[in-house]
C-alpha positions in Angstrom: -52.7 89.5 20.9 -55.3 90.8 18.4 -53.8 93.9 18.1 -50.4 92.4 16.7 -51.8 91.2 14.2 -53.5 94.6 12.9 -50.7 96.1 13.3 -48.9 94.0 11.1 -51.4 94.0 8.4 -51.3 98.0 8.5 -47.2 98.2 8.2 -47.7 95.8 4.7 -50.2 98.2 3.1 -47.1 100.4 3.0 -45.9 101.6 -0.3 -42.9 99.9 -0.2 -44.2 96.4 -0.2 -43.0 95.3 -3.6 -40.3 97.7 -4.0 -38.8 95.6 -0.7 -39.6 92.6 -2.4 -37.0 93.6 -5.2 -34.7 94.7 -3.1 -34.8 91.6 -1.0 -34.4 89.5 -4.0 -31.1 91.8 -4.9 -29.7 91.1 -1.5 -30.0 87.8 -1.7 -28.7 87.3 -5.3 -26.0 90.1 -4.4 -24.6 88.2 -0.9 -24.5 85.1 -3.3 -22.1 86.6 -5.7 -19.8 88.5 -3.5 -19.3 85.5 -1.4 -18.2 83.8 -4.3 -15.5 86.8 -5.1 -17.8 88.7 -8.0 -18.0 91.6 -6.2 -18.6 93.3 -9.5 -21.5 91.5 -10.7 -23.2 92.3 -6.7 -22.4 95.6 -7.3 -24.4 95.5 -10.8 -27.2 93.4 -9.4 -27.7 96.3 -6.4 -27.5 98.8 -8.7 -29.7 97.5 -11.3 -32.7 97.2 -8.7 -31.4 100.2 -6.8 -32.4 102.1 -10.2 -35.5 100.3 -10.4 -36.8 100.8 -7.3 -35.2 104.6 -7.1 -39.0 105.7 -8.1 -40.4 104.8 -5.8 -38.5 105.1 -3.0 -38.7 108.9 -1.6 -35.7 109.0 0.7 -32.5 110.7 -0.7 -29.7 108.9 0.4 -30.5 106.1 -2.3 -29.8 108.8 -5.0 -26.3 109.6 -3.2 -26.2 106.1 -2.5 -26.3 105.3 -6.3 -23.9 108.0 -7.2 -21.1 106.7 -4.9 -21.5 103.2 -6.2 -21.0 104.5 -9.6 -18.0 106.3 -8.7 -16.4 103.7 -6.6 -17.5 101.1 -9.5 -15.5 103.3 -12.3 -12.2 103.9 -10.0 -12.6 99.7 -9.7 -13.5 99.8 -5.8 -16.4 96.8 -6.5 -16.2 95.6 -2.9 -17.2 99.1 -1.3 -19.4 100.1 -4.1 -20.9 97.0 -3.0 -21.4 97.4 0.5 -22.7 101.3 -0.2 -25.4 100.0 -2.0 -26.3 97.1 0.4 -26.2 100.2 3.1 -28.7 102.4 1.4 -31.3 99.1 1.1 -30.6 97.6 4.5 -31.7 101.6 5.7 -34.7 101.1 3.3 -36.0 97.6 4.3 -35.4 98.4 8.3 -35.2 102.4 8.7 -33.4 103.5 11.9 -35.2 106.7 12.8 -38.6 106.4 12.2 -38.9 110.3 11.8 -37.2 110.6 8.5 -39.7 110.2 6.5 -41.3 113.7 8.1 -37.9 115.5 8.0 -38.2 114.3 4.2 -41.6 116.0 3.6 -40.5 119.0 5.4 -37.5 119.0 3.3 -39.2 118.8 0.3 -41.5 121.6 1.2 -39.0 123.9 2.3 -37.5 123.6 -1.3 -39.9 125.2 -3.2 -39.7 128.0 -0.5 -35.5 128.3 -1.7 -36.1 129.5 -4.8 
């Protein structure tokens, strides 16, 4: 099983490495809090790191991600600005479709092409 192990060591070179790290340490912080009912300190916690992290993450649905929470947080919705946020990461630490991140580049190159 040699090449397991490779394979493994290539996916950590990733540029997401610490950037998981943070959020992983959100989630569990987060999970903590709205178990104990303080769904509005989660919802702080995820977007605190969510705004951290926003740099260096290059897909977009954390920046609509962010913008919902916000919204739901003002109109007092804590629980589901909560679980939006823990969407966005659980999508960044374990990405469904691997082929986003080339729809994303393409995206990004067709953009300069709109103007």
């Amino acid at each position: 099983g040699g090449n397991m192990s490779n394979m493994k060591s290539a996916l950590s070179f990733r540029r997401v490495s610490p950037t998981k790290k943070k959020i992983n340490a959100a989630i569990k912080k987060g999970v903590t809090l709205f178990n104990n009912g303080r769904h509005d300190e989660c919802l702080d916690v995820y977007l605190q790191t969510a705004k951290e992290v926003q740099p260096d993450v290059r897909e977009s649905y954390l920046n609509y991600a962010i913008i919902d929470a916000e919204e739901l947080r003002a109109a007092g919705k804590h629980k589901d600005g909560a679980w939006v946020m823990r969407d966005a990461f659980n999508e960044i630490l374990e990405p469904s479709s691997k082929p986003e991140a080339t729809t994303a580049n393409m995206l990004h190159e067709d953009d300069s092409g709109w103007q």
